[in-house]
VEXDREN-2710 file (C-alpha; in Angstrom, 1 decimal):
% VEXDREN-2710
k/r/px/py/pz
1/UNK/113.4/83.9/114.9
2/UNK/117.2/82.3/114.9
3/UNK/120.0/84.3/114.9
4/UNK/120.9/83.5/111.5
5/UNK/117.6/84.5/110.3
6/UNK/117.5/87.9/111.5
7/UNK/121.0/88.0/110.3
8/UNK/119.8/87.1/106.9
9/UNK/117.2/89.8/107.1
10/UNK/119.4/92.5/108.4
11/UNK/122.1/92.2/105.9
12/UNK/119.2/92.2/102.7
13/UNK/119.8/96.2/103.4
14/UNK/122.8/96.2/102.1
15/UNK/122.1/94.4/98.9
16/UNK/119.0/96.3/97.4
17/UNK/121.6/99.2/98.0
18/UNK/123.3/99.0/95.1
19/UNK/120.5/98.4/92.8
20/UNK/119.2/102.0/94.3
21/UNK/122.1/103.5/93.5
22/UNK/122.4/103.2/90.1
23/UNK/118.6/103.7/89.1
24/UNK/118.8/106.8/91.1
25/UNK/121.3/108.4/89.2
26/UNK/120.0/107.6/85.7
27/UNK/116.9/109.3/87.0
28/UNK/118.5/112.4/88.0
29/UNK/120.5/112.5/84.8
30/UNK/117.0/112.7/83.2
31/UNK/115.4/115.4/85.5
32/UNK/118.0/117.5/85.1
33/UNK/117.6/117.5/81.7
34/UNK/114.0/117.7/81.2
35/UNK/112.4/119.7/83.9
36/UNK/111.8/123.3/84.9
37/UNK/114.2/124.6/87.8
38/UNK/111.0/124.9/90.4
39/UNK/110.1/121.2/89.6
40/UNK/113.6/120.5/90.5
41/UNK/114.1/122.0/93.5
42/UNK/110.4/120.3/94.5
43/UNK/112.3/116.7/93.6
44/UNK/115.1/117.9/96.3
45/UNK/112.4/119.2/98.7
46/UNK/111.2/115.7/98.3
47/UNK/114.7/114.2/98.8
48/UNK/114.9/115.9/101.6
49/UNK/111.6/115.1/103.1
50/UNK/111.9/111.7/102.5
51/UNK/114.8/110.8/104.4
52/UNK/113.6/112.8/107.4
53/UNK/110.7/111.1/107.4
54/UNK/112.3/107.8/106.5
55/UNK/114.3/108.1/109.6
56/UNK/111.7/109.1/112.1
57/UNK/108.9/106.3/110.9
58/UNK/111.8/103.8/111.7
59/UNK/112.7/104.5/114.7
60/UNK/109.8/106.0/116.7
61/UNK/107.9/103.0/117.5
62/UNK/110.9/101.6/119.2
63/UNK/111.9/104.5/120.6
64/UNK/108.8/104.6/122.1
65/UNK/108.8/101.4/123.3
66/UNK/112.4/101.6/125.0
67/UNK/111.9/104.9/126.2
68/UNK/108.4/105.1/127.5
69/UNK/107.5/101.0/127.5
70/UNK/103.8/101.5/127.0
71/UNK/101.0/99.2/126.7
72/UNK/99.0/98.6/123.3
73/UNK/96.2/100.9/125.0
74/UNK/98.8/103.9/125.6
75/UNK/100.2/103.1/122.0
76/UNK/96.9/103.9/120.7
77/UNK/96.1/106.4/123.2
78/UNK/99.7/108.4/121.6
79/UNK/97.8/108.5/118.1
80/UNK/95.3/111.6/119.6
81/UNK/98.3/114.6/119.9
82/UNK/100.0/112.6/116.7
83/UNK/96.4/112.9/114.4
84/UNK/94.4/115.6/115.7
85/UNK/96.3/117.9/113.7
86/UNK/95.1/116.1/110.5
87/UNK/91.7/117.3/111.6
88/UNK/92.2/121.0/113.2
89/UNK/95.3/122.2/112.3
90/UNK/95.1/121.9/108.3
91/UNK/91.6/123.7/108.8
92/UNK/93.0/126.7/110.7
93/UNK/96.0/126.6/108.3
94/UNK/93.5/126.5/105.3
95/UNK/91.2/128.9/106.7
96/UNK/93.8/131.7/108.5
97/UNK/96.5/130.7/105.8
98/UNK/94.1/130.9/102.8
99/UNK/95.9/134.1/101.8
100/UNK/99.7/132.1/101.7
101/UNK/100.4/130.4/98.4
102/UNK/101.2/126.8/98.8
103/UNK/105.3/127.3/98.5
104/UNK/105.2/129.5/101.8
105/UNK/102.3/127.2/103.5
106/UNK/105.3/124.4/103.0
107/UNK/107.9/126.5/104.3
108/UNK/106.2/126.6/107.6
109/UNK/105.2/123.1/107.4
110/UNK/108.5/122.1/107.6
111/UNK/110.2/124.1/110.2
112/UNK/107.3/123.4/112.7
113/UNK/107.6/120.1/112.1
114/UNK/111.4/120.3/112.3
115/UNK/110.9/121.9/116.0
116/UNK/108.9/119.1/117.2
117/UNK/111.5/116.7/115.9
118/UNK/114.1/118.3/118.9
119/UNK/111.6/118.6/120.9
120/UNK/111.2/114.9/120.9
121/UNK/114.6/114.0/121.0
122/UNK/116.0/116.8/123.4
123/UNK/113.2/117.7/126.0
124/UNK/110.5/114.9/126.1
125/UNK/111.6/113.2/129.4
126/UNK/108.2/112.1/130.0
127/UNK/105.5/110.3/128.3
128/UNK/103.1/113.4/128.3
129/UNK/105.8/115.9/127.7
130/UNK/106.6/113.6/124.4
131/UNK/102.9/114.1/123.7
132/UNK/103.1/118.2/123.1
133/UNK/106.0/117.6/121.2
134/UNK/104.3/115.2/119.2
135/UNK/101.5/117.6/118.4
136/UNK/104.2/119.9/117.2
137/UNK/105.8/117.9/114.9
138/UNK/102.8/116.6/113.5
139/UNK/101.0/120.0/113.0
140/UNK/104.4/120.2/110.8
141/UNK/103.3/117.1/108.5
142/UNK/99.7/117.8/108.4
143/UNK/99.5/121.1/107.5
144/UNK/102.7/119.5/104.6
145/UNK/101.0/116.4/103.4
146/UNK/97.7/118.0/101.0
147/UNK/100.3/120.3/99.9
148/UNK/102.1/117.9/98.2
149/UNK/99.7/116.6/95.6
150/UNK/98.4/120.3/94.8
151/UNK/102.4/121.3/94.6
152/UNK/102.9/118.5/92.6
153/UNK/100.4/118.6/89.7
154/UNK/100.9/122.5/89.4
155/UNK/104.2/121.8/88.3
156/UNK/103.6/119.2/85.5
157/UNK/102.6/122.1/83.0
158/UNK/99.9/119.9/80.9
159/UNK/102.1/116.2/81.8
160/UNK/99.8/113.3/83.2
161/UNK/99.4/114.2/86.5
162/UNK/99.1/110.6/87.9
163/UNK/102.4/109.9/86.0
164/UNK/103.7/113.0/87.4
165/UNK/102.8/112.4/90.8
166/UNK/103.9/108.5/90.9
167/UNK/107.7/110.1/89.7
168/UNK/107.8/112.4/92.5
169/UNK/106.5/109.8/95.2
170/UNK/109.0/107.2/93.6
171/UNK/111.7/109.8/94.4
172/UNK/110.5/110.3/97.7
173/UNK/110.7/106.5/98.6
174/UNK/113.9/106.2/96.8
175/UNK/114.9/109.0/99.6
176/UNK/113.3/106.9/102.3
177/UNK/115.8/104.6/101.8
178/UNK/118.6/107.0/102.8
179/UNK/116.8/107.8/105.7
180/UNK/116.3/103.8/106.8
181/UNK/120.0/103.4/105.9
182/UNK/121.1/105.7/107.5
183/UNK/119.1/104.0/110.9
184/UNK/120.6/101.0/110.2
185/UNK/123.9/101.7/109.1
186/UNK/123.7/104.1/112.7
187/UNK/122.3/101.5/115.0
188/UNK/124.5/98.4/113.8
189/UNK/128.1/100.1/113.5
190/UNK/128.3/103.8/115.3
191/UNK/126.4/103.2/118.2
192/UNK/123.5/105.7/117.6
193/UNK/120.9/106.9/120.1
194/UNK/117.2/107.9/119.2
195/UNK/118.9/111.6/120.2
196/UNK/120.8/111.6/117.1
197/UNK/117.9/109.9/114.5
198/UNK/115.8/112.9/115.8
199/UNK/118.3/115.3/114.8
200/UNK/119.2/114.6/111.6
201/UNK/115.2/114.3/110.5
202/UNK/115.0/118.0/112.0
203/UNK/118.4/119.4/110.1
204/UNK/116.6/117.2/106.6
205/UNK/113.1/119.3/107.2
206/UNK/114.8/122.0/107.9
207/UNK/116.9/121.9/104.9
208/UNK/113.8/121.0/102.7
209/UNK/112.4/124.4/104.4
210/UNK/115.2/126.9/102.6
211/UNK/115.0/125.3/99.6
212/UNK/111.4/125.7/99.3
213/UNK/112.1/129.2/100.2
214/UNK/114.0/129.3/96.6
215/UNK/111.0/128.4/94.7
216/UNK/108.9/131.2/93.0
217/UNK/105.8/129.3/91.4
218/UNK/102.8/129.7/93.7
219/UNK/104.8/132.0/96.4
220/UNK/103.0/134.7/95.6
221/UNK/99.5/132.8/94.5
222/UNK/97.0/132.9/97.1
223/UNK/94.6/131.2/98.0
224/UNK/91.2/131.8/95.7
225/UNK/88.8/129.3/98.2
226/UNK/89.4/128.1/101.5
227/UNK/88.7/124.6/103.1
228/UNK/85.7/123.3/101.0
229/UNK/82.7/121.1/102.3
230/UNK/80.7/121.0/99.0
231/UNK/77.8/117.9/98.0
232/UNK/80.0/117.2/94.9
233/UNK/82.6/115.7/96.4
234/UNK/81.0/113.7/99.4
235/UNK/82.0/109.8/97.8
236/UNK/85.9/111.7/98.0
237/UNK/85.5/112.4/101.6
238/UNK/83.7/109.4/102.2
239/UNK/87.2/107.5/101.0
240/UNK/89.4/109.5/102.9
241/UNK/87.2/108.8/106.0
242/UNK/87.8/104.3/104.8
243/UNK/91.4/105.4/104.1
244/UNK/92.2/107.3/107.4
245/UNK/90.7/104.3/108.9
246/UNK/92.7/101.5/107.4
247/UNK/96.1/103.7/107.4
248/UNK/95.7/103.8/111.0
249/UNK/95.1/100.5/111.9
250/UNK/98.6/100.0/110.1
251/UNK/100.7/102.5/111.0
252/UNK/99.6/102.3/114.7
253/UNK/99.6/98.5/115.0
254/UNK/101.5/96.6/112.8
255/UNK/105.0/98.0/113.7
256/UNK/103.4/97.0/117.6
257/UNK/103.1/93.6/116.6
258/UNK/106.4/93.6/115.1
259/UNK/107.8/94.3/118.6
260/UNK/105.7/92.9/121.1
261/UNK/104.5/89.8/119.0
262/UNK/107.6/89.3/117.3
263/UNK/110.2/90.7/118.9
264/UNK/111.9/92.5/116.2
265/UNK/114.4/95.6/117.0
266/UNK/115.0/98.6/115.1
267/UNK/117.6/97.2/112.7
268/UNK/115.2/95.0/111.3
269/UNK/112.5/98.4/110.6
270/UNK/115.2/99.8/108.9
271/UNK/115.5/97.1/106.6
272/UNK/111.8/96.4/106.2
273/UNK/111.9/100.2/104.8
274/UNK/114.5/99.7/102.8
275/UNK/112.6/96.4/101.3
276/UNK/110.0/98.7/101.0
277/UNK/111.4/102.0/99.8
278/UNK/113.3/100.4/96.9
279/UNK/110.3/98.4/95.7
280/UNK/108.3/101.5/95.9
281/UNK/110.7/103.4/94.0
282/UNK/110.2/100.9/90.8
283/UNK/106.3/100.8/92.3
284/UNK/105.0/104.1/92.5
285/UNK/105.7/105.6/88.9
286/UNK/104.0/102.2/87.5
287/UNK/101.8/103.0/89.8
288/UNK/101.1/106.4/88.6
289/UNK/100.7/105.5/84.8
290/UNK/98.4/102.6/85.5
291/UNK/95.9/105.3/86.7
292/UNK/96.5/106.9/84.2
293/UNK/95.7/104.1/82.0
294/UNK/93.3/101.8/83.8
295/UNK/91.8/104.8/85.6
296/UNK/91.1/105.9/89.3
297/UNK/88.2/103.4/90.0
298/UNK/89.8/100.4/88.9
299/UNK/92.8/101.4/90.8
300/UNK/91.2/102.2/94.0
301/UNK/89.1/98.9/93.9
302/UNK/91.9/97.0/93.8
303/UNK/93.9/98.1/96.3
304/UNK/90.5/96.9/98.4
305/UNK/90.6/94.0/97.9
306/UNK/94.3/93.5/98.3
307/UNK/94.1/95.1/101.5
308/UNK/91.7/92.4/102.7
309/UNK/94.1/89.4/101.9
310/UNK/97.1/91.7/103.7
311/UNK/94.6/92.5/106.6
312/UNK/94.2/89.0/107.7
313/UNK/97.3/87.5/106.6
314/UNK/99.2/90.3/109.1
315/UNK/96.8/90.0/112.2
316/UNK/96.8/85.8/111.6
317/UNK/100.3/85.1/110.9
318/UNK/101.2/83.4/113.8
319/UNK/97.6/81.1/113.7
320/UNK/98.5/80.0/110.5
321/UNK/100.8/77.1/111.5
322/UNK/103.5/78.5/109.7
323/UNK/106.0/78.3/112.8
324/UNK/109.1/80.2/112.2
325/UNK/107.9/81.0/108.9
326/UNK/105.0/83.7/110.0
327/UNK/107.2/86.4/110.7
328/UNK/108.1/86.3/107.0
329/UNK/104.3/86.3/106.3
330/UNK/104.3/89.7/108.6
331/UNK/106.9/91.2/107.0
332/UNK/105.2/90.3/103.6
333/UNK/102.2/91.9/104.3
334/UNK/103.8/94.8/106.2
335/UNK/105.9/96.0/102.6
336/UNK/102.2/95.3/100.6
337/UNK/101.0/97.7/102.8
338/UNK/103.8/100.3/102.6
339/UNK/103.8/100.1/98.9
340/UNK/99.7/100.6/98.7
341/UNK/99.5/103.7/101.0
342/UNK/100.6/105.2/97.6
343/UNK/97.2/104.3/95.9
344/UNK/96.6/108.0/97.5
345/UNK/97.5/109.7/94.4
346/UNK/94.5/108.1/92.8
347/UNK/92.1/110.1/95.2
348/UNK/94.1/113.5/94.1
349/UNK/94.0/112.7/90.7
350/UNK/89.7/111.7/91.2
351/UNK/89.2/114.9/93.0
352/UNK/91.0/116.6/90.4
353/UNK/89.0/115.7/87.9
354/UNK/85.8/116.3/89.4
355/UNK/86.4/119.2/90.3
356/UNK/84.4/122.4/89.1
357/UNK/87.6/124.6/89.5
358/UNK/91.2/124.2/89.5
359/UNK/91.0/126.1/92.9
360/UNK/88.7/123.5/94.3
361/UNK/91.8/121.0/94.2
362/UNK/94.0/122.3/96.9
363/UNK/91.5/123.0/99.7
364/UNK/89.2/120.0/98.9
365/UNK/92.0/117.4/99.7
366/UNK/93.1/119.7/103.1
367/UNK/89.2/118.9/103.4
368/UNK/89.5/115.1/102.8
369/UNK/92.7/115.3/104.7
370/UNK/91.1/116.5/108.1
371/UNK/88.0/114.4/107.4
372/UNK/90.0/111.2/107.5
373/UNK/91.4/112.7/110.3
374/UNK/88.6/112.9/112.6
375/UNK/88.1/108.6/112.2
376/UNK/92.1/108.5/112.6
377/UNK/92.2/110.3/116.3
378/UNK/88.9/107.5/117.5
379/UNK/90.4/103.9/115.6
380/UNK/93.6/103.4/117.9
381/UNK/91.6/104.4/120.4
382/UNK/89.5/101.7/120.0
383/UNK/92.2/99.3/118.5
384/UNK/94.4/99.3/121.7
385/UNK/91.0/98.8/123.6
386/UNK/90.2/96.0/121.2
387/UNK/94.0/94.1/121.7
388/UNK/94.2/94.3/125.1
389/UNK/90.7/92.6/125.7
390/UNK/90.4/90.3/122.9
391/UNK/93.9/90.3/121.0
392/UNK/95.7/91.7/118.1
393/UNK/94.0/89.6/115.5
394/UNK/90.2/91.5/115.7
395/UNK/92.7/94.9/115.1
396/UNK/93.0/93.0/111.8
397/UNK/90.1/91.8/111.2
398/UNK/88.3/94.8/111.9
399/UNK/90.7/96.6/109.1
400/UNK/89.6/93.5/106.4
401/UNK/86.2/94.6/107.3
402/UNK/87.1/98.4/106.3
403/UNK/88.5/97.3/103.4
404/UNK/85.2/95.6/101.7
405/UNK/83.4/98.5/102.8
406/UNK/85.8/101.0/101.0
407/UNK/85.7/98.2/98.1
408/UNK/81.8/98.8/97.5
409/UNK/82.4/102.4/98.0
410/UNK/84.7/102.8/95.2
411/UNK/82.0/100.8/93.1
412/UNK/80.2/103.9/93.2
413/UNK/82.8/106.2/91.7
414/UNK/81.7/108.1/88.3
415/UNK/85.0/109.8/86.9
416/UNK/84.1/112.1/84.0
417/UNK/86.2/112.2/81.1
418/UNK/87.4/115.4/80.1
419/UNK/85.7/116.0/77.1
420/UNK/82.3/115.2/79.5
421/UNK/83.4/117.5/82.2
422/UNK/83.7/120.6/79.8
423/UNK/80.5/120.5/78.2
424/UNK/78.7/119.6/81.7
425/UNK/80.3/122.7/82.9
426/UNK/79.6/124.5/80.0
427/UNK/76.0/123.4/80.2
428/UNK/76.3/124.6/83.3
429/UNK/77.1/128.3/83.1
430/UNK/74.6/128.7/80.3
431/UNK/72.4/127.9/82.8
432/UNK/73.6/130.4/85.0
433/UNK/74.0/132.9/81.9
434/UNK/70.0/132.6/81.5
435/UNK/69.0/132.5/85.0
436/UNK/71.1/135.8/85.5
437/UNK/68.8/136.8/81.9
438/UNK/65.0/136.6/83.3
END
């Protein structure tokens, strides 16, 4: 890639800036007028969350690459500490936390994850120092991430909740793109240091942490269930398992071919989430009403096949013939792929309604989250195994494969509607009501 390319690349930051900008603010002028002061303060939690977030995803791959300089094997072998909280930590915080409503839950989320942040930056001068750290941090965001679906679609009081939860991932994303500004405004004029990204996600998570502390809906609303494992809602595991699979592959391996096939810096990650995080902003409340409309299966099916195309055009970019052209073909599919990970709200809003309870909700996606979880800690594993024998491009191709198995697995799908769902429940408790008679 020239000089004037990257150049090109790096200064396409600056213009989707503005754009953000504006549309931001009309949306806040909107919220504010509209909304209920605990859905607002969740919108700044987000805010928040989002830039801290934003931040770190930019910058860690590099910083593990200049820091540490690793192999694709170790980069794989660094997923363990960083997923095997998705697996045991959301159970023990479901199961010894049951009793904490989902506000508090979030507060300590955030702070723990906030600790592992400085851990990482300040007192990590090792690679398996940086790996207890990085358990840390991401019991932080594990124990976080089912939260905010459940948070999310308790506060729409009777909205669309796939509407409701594309708005409040949109404003997430649109806070991503602080946080990748903020990187690459840092790295190309005030001579930042990974010491200082690290810092400023903490202080963000940290502030998302007291303001969370501000809210009152579900602070004092325990738990009614804990983690469920329940026949109803295998095909939702089952998806999580397909989506924990393909997520990986991605967020392991295609920033690792960025740098080590491609050569790419951590400027140019901070403008491929910028790309990203502005797109997404427009994306992921269309997004959300388009499930809404079209409904979860059609939705979820699509993103499938999608992911196939992107699968294969990522892992053979550079076999294409395309010469100084593929890397535009990576980033390409590397934005697709950003912008689908939100298709996740369409499992939240499936499991929602199929479920027999409201409090099925909240534990059954910690449930799907730690199932997913338990395929995510084994696939870079295998994936770094897989590139340093045979080469990137089976990483990829193995992903295509997952992604026609999780299309013929969404062909399954049955979503009720709700007039459906409350006679078959009421069906079901007469049942019950003349069992409990005889």
């Amino acid at each position: 890639m020239s000089i004037k390319e990257t150049a090109c690349a790096k200064n396409c930051g600056a213009f989707v800036l503005e754009e953000y900008v504006e549309v931001n603010m009309i949306m806040i002028r909107k919220l504010l007028n509209n909304y209920s002061k605990d859905f607002l303060l969740f919108i700044l939690c987000s805010i928040f969350i989002g830039i801290g977030m934003g931040i770190n995803e930019t910058t860690f791959n590099n910083f593990l690459d200049k820091t540490y300089s690793i192999t694709p094997f170790m980069r794989g072998l660094t997923e363990f500490p960083r997923e095997f909280p998705g697996f045991f930590v959301v159970l023990i915080s479901f199961s010894v936390f049951h009793f904490l409503g989902d506000i508090r839950l979030a507060i300590i989320a955030n702070m723990i994850a906030a600790v592992g942040m400085v851990g990482i930056g300040f007192f990590a001068p090792t690679y398996g120092i940086l790996l207890i750290w990085l358990f840390i941090m991401s019991s932080g965001i594990h124990i976080y991430l089912p939260l905010t679906s459940s948070i999310g679609m308790s506060l729409s009081d009777g909205k669309k909740d796939g509407s409701v939860l594309g708005m409040f991932q949109g404003i997430s994303t649109a806070a991503t793109v602080m946080g990748c500004a903020v990187v690459w405004l840092g790295f190309r004029f005030f001579n930042f240091n990974y010491r200082i990204t690290f810092s400023i996600s903490a202080i963000a998570l940290a502030c998302a942490a007291l303001i969370f502390m501000s809210m009152t809906r579900g602070t004092y609303q325990p738990r009614k269930t804990r983690v469920l494992l329940k026949k109803r809602y295998l095909l939702f595991y089952w998806l999580n398992i397909l989506y924990g699979a393909r997520k990986q592959v991605f967020l392991t391996f295609a920033p690792w071919v960025l740098i080590k096939i491609f050569k790419q810096d951590v400027e140019i990650f901070a403008v491929l989430g910028i790309i990203g995080a502005v797109t997404g902003m427009f994306f992921k409340p269309v997004l959300g009403k388009l499930i809404d409309l079209l409904g979860e299966k059609f939705i979820l099916a699509a993103e499938a096949v999608i992911l196939v195309f992107v699968c294969i055009g990522y892992g053979y970019a550079e076999k294409l013939g395309l010469g100084k052209y593929a890397i535009y073909l990576a980033f390409t599919c590397f934005i697709i792929d950003q912008m689908l990970m939100a298709v996740s709200m369409a499992r939240a809003t499936y499991i929602k309604k199929i479920a027999e309870e409201p409090g099925d909700i909240s534990p059954t996606i910690a449930m799907g989250v730690s199932i997913d979880h338990v395929v995510a800690m084994t696939i870079p594993f295998i994936g770094g195994i897989l590139w340093d024998q045979f080469g990137y491009e089976y990483v990829f191709l193995c992903a295509a494969v997952i992604a026609v198995i999780n299309f013929f697995s969404v062909m399954r799908m049955q979503v009720p509607s709700e007039t459906t769902k409350k006679v078959m429940f009421a069906q079901e408790e007469g049942m019950q009501l003349g069992d409990g008679s005889t």
